[in-house]
C-alpha positions in Angstrom: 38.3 -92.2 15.7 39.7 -95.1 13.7 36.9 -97.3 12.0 36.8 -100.6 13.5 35.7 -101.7 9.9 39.2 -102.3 8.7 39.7 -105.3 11.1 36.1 -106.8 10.6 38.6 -109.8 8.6 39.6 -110.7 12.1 36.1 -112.5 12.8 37.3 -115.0 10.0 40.7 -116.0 11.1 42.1 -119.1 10.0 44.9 -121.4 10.9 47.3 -119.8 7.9 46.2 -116.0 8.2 49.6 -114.5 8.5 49.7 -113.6 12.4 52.4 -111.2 11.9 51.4 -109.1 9.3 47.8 -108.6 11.5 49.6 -108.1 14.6 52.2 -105.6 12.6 48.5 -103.8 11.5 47.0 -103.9 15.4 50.3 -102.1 16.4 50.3 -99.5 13.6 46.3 -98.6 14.6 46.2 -98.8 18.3 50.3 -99.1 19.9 49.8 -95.8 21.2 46.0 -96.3 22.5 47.6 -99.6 24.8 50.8 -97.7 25.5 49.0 -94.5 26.7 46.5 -96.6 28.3 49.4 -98.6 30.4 50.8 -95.7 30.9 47.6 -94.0 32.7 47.6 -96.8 35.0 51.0 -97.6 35.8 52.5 -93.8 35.6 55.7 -94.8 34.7 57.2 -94.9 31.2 59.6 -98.2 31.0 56.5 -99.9 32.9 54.2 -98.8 30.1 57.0 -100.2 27.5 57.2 -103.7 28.7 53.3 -103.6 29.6 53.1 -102.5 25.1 55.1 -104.8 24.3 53.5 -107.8 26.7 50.0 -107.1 25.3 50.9 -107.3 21.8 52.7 -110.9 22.2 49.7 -112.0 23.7 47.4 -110.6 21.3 49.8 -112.9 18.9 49.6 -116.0 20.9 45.5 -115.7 21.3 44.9 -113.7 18.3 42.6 -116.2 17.0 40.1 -116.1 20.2 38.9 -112.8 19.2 35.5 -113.1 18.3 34.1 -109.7 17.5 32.0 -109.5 20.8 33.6 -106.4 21.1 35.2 -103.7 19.1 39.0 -104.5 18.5 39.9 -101.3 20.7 38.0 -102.7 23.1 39.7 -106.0 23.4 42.9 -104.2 23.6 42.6 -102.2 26.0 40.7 -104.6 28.3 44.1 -106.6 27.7 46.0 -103.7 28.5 44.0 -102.8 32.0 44.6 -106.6 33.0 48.3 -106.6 32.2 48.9 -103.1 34.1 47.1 -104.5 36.6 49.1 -107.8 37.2 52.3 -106.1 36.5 51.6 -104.0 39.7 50.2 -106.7 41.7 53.8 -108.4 40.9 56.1 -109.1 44.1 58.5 -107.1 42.2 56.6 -104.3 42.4 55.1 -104.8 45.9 58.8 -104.6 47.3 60.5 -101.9 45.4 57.6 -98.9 45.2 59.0 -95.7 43.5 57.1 -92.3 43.1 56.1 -91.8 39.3 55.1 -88.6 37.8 53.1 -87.3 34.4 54.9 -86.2 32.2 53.0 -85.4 29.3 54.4 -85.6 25.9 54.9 -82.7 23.3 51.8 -82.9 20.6 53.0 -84.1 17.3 51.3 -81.6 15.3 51.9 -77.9 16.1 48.5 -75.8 15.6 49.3 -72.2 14.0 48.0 -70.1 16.7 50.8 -68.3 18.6 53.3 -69.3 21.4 51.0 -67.6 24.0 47.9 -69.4 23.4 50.0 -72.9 22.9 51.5 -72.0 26.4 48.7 -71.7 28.3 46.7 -74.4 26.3 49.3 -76.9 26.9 49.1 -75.5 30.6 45.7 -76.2 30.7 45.5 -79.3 29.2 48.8 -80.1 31.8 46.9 -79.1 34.7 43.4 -81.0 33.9 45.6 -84.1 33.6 47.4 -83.5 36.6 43.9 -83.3 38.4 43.2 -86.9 37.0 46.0 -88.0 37.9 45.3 -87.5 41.5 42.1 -89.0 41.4 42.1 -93.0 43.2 42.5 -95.8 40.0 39.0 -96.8 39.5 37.7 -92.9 38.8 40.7 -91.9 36.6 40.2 -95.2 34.4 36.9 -94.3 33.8 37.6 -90.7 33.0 40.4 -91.4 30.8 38.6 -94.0 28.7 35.6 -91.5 28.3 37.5 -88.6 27.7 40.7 -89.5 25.9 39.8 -92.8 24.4 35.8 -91.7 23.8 34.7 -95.2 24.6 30.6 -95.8 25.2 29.4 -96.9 28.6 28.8 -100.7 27.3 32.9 -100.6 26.4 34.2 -99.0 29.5 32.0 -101.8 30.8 33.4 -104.4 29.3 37.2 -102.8 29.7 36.8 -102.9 33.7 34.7 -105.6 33.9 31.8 -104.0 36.0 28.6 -103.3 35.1 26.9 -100.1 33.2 25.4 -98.9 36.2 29.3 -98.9 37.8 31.0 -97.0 35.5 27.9 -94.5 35.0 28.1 -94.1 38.7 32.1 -93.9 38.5 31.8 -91.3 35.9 29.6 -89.5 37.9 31.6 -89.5 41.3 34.6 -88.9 39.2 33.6 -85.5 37.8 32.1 -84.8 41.1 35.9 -85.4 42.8 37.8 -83.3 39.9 35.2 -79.9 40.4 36.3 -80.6 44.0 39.9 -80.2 43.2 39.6 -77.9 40.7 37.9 -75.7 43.5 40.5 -76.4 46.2 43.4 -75.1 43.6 41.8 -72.0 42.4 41.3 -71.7 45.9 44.4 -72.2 46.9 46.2 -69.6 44.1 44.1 -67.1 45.3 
């Protein structure tokens, strides 16, 4: 996990900080944290793009209200949830609805074990996802900023904009609801 030391310069912004060049750094560290998170949400990939691309110009034009209250990641992502979720509460969206799918991408680095076990890890990790996937919104964002993006209670929190006792309860109802599914496929295959 990235240190959130490396942007602690951000509580002292001024006026003539260079707003490109800390942009330029917030897209090296976390582009593929927002566009992965997007992503999650919206299940489609162009969507994802233009939601990246949307967060990160605003980031630019409000870059000086961040006030360390939370963790940069944070902030993003909290960004990144509101976006995905105006982008789909559009009237674009609401008249042309089209069926998305997960695809998920190939790893960047390879481990040395062999084809087999890569195969059926990669089907493992495929299915698992797939099971989240299905879940309604409000449990897979919670389960996907836990697992994947290892955020604390108080941050998912903050992301979603409920309350600790909401996304502890979410969390749990969410596990409860993949076990569920996970028992209805093995079920199902047997």
């Amino acid at each position: 996990m990235e240190s959130e030391a490396n942007f602690e310069y951000l509580k002292y912004l001024t006026e003539t900080s260079d707003k490109k060049a800390i942009v330029s750094e917030l897209m090296t560290a976390y582009g593929k944290d927002v566009w992965n998170y997007a992503y999650s949400i919206t299940h489609k990939r162009d969507q994802a793009d233009d939601i990246t691309q949307e967060v990160f110009i605003k980031v630019f034009r409000n870059l000086y209200t961040f006030r360390s209250e939370s963790s940069v990641k944070t902030w993003l992502l909290a960004i990144t949830r509101n976006m995905a979720l105006d982008y789909r509460r559009s009237a674009f969206l609401r008249r042309v609805t089209l069926v998305g799918f997960l695809h998920t991408s190939a790893e960047q680095g390879k481990s040395t074990s062999g084809a087999e076990a890569q195969v059926m890890e990669k089907l493992a990790v495929g299915d698992m996802w797939n099971l989240v996937m299905k879940l309604p919104a409000k449990y897979r964002e919670v389960l996907i900023l836990y697992a994947h993006y290892q955020l604390s209670m108080k941050e998912m929190a903050e992301v979603l904009g409920v309350s600790e006792g909401t996304v502890k309860s979410r969390l749990f109802h969410a596990r409860g609801k993949i076990s569920k599914l996970k028992e209805s496929k093995s079920r199902g295959s047997d």
